[in-house]
C-alpha positions in Angstrom: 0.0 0.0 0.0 2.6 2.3 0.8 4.6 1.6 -2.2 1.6 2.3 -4.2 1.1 5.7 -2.6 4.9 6.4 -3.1 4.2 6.2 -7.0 1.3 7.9 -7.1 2.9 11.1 -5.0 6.1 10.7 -7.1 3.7 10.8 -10.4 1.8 14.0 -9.6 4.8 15.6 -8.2 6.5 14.5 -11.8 3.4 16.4 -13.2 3.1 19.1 -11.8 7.2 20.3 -12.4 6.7 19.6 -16.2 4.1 21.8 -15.9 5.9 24.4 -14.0 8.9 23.9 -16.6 6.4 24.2 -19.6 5.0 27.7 -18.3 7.9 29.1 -18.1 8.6 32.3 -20.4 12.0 31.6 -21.9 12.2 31.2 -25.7 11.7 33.4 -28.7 9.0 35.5 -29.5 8.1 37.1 -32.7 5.9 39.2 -34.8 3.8 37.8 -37.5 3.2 41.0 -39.5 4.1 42.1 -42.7 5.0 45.6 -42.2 7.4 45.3 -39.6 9.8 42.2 -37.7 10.0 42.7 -33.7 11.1 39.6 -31.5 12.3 39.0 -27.9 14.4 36.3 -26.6 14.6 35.6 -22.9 17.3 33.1 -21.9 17.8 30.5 -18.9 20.3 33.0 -18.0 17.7 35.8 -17.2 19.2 38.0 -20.4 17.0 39.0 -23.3 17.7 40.3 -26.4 15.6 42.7 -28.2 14.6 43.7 -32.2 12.5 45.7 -34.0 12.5 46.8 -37.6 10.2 49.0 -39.5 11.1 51.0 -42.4 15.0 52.3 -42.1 14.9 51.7 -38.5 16.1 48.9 -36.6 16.5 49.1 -33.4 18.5 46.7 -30.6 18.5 46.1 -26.2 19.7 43.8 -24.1 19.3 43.6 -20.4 17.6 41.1 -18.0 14.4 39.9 -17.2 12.1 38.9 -14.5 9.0 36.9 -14.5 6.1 38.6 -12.5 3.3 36.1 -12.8 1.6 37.4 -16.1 3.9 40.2 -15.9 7.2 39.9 -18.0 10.0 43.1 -16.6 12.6 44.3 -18.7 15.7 46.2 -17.5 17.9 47.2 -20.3 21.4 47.4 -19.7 22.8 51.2 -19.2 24.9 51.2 -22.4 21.4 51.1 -24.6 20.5 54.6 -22.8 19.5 56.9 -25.2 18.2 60.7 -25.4 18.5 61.4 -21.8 20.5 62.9 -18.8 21.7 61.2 -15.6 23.6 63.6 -13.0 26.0 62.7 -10.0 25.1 64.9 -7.4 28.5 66.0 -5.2 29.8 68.5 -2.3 33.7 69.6 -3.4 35.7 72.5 -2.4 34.7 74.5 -5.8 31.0 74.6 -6.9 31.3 73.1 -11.0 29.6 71.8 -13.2 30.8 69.0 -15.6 29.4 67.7 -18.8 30.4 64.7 -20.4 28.9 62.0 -22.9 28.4 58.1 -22.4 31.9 57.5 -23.0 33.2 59.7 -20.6 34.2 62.3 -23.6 33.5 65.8 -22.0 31.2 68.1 -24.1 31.9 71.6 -25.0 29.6 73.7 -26.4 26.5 72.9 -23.5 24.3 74.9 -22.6 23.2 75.3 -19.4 20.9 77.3 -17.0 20.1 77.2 -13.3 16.4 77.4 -11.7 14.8 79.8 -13.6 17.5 81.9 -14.0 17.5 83.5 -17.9 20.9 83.7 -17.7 22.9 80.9 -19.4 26.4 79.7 -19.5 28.7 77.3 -22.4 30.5 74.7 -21.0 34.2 75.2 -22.2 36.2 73.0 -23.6 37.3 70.7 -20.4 33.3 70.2 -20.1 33.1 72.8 -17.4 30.5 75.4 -15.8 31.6 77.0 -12.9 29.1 77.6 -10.2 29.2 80.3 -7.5 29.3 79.4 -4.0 26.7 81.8 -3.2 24.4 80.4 -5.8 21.9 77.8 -4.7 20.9 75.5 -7.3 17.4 73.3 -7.2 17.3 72.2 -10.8 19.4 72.1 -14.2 18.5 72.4 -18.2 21.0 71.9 -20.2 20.6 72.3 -24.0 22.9 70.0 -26.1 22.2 69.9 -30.1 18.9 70.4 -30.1 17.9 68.3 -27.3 16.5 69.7 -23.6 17.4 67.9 -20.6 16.0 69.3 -17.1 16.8 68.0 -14.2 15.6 68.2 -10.6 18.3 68.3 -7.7 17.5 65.5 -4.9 20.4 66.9 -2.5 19.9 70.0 -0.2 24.0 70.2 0.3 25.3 69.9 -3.4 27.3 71.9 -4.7 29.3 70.1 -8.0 27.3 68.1 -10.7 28.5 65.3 -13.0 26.3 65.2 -15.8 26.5 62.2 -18.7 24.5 62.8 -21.6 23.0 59.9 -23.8 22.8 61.1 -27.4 19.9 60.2 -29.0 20.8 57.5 -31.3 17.2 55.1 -32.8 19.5 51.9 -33.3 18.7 51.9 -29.4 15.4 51.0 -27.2 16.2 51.5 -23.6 13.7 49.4 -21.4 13.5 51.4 -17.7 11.5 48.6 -15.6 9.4 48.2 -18.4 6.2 45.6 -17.8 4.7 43.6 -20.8 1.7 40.6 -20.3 2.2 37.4 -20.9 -0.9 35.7 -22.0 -2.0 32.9 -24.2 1.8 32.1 -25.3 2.4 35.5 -26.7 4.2 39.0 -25.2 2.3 42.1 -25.3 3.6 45.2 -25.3 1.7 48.2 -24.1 1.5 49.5 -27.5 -1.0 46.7 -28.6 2.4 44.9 -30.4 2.3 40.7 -30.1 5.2 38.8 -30.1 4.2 35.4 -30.6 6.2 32.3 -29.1 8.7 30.4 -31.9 7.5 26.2 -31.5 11.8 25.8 -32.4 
């Protein structure tokens, strides 16, 4: 009797972890429309890769992922940042600004304003605003070939800002926490785009 209810646990138990391993998300997902080619891939590794092409563009990310339930999460890795600021908030002996670009290049040639302030100053060409002490800064625009980046300072006590620019550049898709659904063996993004799951 026992031996019997040993196979039967060790059956449903067999079961149910096929189950779990067929539910889970990993493989590659596609489009199946004719006007443009998107798919996902999410690995054992908890990496995904990421395409979409329509028209001239064709844009790329990679990053990690995390299952949520129905929920899929996408966190793109920082190098796929694109048309935005980030700033390093410091306190240093002199008040400065500096200005550089993803690869740590400074820029010359920023503009940038404080607060309200109509007044503007160029960053020269080691990347640099200088700030005066007496000024008290609660938030940044800077103005960089044609783009506007604004920023709102977090720190009270800060007086010297490092500030990376990510160029806008559409071979890119940065995903920030991003949630899609999972449902029915398809990914949907929140633009109404499915990406179907390969059978390969």
């Amino acid at each position: 009797m026992k031996r019997c209810f040993f196979l039967i646990l060790l059956s449903l138990l067999g079961c149910s972890s096929y189950k779990i391993k067929e539910n889970r998300p990993e493989g590659l997902y596609e489009t199946r429309c004719q006007k443009f080619y998107g798919k996902i891939e999410l690995s054992e590794d908890f990496s995904f890769t990421y395409n979409y092409k329509i028209g001239l563009i064709d844009t790329q990310s990679k990053g990690i992922w995390v299952n949520k339930g129905d929920k899929l999460l996408l966190q793109s890795e920082k190098s796929y940042l694109t048309n935005s600021m980030t700033i390093e908030e410091l306190r240093t002996s002199n008040g400065e600004l500096i200005i550089q670009d993803a690869n740590k290049i400074r820029i010359e040639g920023a503009v940038v304003s404080f607060n309200d302030d109509k007044n503007s100053f160029e960053s020269n060409e080691e990347g640099i605003v200088r700030i005066s002490q007496n000024k008290k800064v609660t938030s940044i625009k800077v103005f960089f070939l044609g783009e506007k980046y604004v920023y709102d300072l977090q720190l009270k006590n800060s007086n010297s800002y490092l500030i990376t620019i990510y160029l806008s550049d559409l071979s890119k898709t940065y995903f920030d926490n991003e949630l899609l659904k999972i449902k029915n063996g398809h990914i949907l993004k929140k633009s109404g785009i499915k990406f179907y799951k390969s059978e390969n």
